[in-house]
Steps between C-alpha positions, in 0.01 A plus 500: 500500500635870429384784682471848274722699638557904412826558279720654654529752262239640299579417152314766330787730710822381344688656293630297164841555429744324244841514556555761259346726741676499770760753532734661766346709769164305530383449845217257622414421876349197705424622896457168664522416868669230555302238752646254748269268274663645220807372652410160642378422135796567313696318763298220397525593128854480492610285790680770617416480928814734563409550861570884410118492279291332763678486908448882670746369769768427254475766265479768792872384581618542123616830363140617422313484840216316313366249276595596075297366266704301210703657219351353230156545595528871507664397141204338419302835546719668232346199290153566592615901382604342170221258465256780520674787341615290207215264467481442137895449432525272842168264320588542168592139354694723246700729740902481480561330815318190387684460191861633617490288848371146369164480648272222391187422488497331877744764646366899488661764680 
């Protein structure tokens, strides 16, 4: 059974891009707080339990007084930037990167 759930993002919002378009100075923002379940799930996600993501007591010792979320999730939110801002060139079964990097038909990026 699948539950209907609300995207995310509203597609009739998005901006279509190709890569042609992008050029130096453009600027796009995601404001996100970041969750302890946020957190916990990527933990999960990745395998990575680093007891500096998910113990208080431990990470209060460590050079930043408190629990850090992971480094690639917040690089993940630069992808969700991308994903959004440059929709139609990051779907596009004709965009460069799926010729140039050797994606197939079971592997997309």
């Amino acid at each position: 059974m699948t539950a209907s759930r609300t995207p995310v993002v509203d597609p009739r919002m998005l901006r279509l891009l190709g890569f042609e378009d992008l050029h130096t100075g453009m600027r796009e923002s995601l404001m996100k707080t970041v969750m302890d379940s946020d957190v916990v799930g990527f933990a999960r996600l990745s395998g990575d339990d680093n007891p500096l993501h998910l113990c208080d007591v431990y990470a209060a010792e460590t050079r930043f007084g408190q629990r850090i979320a992971h480094g690639l999730y917040t690089a993940s939110l630069i992808s969700a930037v991308l994903g959004t801002t440059i929709h139609e060139f990051a779907c596009n079964d004709d965009a460069p990167h799926t010729k140039t990097r050797g994606w197939s038909d079971q592997v997309r990026p």
